[in-house]
N, C-alpha and C positions, 0 to 999 in steps of 0.2 A: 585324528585319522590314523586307522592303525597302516605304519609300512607295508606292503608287499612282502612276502617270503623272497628268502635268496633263491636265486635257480640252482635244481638240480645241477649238479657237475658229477654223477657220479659216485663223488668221493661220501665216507661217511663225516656225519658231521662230530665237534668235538665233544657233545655230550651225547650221538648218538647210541653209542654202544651201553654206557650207564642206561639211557632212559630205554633201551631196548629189553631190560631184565627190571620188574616190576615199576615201570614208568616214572620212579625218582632216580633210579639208581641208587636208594639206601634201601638195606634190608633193616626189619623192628631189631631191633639188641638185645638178640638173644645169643646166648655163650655157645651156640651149634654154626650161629653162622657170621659173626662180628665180634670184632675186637677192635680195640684202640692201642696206635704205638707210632711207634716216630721213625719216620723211615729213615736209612744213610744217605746224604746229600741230597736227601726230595723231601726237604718240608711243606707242605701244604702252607698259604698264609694262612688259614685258619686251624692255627695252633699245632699244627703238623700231625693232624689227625689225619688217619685213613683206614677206609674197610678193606676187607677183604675182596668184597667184590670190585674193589676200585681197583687193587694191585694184580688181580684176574685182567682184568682192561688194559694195562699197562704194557704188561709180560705179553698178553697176545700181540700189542701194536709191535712190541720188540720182535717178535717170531715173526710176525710179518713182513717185518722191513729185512730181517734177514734170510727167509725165505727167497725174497725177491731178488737180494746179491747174490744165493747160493745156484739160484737158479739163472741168473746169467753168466754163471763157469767161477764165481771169484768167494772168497772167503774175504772176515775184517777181521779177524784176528784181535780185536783189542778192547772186546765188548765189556761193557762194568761200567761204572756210576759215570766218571769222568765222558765216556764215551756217548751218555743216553741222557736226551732233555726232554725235562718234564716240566709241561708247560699245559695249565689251564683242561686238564683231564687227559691228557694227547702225552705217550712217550715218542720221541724221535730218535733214531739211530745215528749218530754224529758219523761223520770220517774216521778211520781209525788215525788217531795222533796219540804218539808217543806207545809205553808199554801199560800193560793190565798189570793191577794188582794183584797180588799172590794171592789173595784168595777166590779170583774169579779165572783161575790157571788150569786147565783142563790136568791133572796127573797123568792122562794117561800120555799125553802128548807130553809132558815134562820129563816122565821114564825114557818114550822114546827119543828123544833127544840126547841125554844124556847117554843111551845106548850106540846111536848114531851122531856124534857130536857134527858132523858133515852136512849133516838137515838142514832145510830152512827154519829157520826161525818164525818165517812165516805161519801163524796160524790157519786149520783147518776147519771144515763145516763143523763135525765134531768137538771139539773146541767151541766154538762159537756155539754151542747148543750149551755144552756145560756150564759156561759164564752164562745165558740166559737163567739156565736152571740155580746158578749163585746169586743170581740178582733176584731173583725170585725169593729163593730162600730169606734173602737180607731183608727184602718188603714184609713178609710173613713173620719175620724173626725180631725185625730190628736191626741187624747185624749180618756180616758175610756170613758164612760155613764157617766154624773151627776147625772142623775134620774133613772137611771135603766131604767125598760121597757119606761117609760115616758119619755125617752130621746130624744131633739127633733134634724134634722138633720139641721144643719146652713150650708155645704156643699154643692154643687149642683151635690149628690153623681149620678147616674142614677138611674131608680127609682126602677128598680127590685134587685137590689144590696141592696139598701135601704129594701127596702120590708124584702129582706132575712133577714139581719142585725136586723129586728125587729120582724119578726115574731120568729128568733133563742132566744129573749130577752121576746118573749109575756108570760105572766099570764096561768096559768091554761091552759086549752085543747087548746088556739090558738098557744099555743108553735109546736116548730116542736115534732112528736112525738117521734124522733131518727137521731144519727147522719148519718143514712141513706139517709133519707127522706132530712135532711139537704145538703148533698153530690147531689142528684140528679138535687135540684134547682143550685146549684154552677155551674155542670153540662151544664144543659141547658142553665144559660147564657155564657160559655164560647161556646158553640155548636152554639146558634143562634147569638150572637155576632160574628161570620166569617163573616155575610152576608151584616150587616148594623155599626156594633161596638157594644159595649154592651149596648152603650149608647140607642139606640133603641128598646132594649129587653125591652115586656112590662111585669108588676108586672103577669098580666094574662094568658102569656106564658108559666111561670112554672107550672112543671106538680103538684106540692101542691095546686096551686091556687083553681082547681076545687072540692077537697074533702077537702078542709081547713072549719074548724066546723064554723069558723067566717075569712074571709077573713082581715089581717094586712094591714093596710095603715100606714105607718111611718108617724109622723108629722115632719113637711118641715117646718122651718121657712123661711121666705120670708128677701131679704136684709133689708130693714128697718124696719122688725122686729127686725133682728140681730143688728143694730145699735140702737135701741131705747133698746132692753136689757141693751149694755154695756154701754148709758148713766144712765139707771137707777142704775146700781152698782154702779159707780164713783159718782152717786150723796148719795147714803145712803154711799159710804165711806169716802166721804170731811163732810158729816151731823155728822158720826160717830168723824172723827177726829177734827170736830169744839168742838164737846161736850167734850172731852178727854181735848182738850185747853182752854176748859171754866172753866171743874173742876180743872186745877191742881192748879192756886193759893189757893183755899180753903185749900190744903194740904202742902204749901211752909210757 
């Protein structure tokens, strides 16, 4: 006998937002709209695999939950991996405890600070957008921001995902102006992603793009940029480590 369905409550269900964007929630894998990578502190038990449209799901449940503190007058201040559980398709927004790590640390609020050392320490909506938009990146990436807002994408994330990812991370006025405003673009790629995958949702599409004071373009590294980077490291690290085995007999 099959059970009864649960009663509507309103709320959406934890796989409803996936099965709402082509009824599995996996797009086919193709290199336009999927990738496979292992995200920080949210493995998947199946092998710590995740799509892209999954980490779209995710960042929106985050926008949302903070949406809703920002609009009852309060900011959390201390958003990034420790703060957000990801459980069974569903992110949740913990309490803020303790401090955000450096790389989910708004700059601009870190200048002002240091400008006004008098300030609260307390974090702002703003802030709380650009750690969204570093959590985001880290899902896309693998990893926090190196560079903060300058952080470049070596991922072949889609490009409006991207876009979000960076304009939630941009300087001054090209930031989103509220976890709102951030929710809506999340929004509309998971809405126009039914039609074609996300992977086709253009940066232009969202509804930010046409009142955005300076429209965000993430920088994209290209693959052989990405490989001419990591030979450049390994060479200043074997330079570093020849000089380290140059000097030790002066010291034996």
């Amino acid at each position: 006998m099959t059970p009864p369905p649960p009663p509507n409550t309103g709320a959406r269900s934890d796989s409803e937002d996936l099965a709402a964007v082509g009824g599995t929630g996996r797009l086919p894998p193709t290199p336009q709209n999927l990738t496979w990578h292992r995200c920080e502190g949210h493995r998947r038990a199946a092998g710590g695999e995740m799509t892209f449209l999954e980490a779209v799901v995710l960042a929106r449940h985050v926008a949302r939950d903070l949406a809703r503190l920002h609009a009852a007058g309060a900011a959390h201040g201390a958003v990034g991996p420790g703060a957000i559980r990801v459980r069974r398709g569903r992110a949740v927004l913990l309490p803020p405890a303790g401090t955000v790590a450096r790389e989910y640390r708004d700059p601009d609020r870190e200048r002002a600070l240091l400008r006004d050392p008098g300030a609260s320490a307390r974090g702002d909506a703003r802030a709380d957008v650009y750690a969204v938009g570093a959590w985001l990146y880290a899902l896309l990436e693998g990893g926090p921001p190196p560079c903060g807002p300058a952080s470049p994408f070596a991922r072949p994330a889609p490009a409006a995902v991207a876009t979000i990812a960076a304009r939630a991370m941009a300087p001054g006025n090209a930031r989103y102006p509220s976890a709102r405003a951030l929710r809506a673009d999340l929004d509309a790629v998971l809405r126009l992603g039914g039609r074609g995958g996300i992977g086709a949702v253009r940066p232009e599409d969202l509804p930010s793009f046409a009142g955005a004071v300076a429209p965000v373009r993430p920088t994209v590294l290209r693959p052989f940029a990405v490989a001419r980077a990591r030979r450049r490291r390994w060479s200043r690290l074997a330079a570093a480590a020849l000089l380290i085995a140059a000097g030790l007999p002066v010291f034996l």
